[in-house]
Kinemage of the C-alpha trace (Angstrom):
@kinemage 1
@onewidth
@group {chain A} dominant
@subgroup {mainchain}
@vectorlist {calphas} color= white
{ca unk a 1} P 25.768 10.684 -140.065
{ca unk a 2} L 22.541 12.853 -140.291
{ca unk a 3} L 19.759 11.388 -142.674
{ca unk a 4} L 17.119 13.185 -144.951
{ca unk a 5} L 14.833 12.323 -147.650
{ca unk a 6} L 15.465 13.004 -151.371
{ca unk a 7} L 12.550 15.443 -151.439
{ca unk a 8} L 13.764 18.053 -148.398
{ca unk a 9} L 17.365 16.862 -149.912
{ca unk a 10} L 16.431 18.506 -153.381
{ca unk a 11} L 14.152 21.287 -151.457
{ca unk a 12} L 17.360 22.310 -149.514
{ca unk a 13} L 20.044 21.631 -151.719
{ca unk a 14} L 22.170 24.860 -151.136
{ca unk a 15} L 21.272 24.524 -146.977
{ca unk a 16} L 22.549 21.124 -146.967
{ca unk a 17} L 25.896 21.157 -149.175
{ca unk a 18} L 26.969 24.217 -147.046
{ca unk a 19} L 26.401 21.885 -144.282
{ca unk a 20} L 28.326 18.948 -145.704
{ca unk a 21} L 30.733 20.955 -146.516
{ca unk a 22} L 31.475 23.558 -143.467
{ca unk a 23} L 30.698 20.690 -141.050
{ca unk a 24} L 32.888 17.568 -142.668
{ca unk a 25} L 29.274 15.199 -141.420
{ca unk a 26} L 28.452 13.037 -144.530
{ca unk a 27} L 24.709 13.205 -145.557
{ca unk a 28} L 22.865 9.965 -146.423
{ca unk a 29} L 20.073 10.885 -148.847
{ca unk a 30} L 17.189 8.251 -148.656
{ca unk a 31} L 14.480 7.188 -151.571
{ca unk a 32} L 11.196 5.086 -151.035
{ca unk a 33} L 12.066 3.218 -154.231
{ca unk a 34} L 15.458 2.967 -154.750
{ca unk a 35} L 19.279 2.991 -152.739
{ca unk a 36} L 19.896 5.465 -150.399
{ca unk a 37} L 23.372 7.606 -151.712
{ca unk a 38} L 25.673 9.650 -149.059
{ca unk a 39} L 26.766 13.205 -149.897
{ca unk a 40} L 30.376 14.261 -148.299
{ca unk a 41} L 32.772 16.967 -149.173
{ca unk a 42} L 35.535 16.383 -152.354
{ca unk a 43} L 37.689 17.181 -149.339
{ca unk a 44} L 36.654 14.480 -147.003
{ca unk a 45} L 36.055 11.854 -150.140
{ca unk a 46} L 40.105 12.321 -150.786
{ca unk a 47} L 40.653 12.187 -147.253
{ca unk a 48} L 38.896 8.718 -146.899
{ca unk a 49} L 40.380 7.340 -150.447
{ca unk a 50} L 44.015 8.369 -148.582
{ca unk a 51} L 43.079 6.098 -146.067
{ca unk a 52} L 41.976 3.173 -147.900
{ca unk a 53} L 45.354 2.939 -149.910
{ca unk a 54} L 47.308 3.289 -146.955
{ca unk a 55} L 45.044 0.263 -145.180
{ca unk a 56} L 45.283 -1.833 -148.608
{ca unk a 57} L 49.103 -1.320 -149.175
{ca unk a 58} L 50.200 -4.400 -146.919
{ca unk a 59} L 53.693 -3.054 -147.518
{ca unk a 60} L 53.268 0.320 -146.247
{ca unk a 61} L 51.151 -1.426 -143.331
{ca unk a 62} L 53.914 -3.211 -142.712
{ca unk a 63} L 56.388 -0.137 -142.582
{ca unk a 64} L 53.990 1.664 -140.570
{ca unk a 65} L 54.068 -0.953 -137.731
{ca unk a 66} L 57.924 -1.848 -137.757
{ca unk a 67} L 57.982 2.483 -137.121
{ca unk a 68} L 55.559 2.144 -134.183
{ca unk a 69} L 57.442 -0.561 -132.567
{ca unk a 70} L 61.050 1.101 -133.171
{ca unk a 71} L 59.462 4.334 -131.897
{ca unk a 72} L 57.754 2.542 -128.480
{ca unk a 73} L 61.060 0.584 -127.947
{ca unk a 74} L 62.725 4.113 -128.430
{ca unk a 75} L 65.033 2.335 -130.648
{ca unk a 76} L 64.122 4.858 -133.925
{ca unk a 77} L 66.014 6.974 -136.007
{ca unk a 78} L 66.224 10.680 -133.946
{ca unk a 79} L 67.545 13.263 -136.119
{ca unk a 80} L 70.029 15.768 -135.297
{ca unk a 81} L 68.935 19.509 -134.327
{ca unk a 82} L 70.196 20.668 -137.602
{ca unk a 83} L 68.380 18.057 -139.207
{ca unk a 84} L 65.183 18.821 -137.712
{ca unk a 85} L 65.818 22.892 -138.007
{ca unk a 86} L 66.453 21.642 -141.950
{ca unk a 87} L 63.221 19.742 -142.262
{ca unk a 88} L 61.217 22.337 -140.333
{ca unk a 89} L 62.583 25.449 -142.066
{ca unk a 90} L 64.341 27.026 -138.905
């Protein structure tokens, strides 16, 4: 994560939300008196909130692992070609 100040944060506002955004690299914004904040892309924010609901959800935690361990035992469900031509839009 790249740092600045809140003054060359405010000088280069436009410079450094194009960055945030084209680059998906969170910002943190530091302050001499005061908390430092972190600018980052609506796109990544959603991204990351995704991510913390999945890890919270101890059921869907759960599901997740019993998949892995079906999958790595090869013992998973395997769809049939038509299935998969279904699901893909073949």
């Amino acid at each position: 994560m790249e740092t600045t100040t809140v003054n060359q944060f405010r000088d280069n506002l436009k410079n450094f939300v194009e960055q945030v955004v084209s680059q998906h690299v969170p910002l943190r914004v530091t302050r001499r008196a005061g908390a430092d904040f972190v600018v980052m892309s609506a796109e990544d924010w959603e991204r990351d909130q995704e991510t913390l609901y999945v890890l919270q959800n101890t059921s869907l935690m759960r599901q997740i692992a019993t998949s892995s361990a079906t999958h790595n035992a090869g013992s998973g469900y395997a769809p049939t070609r038509e299935q998969v031509d279904e699901i893909t839009g073949v």
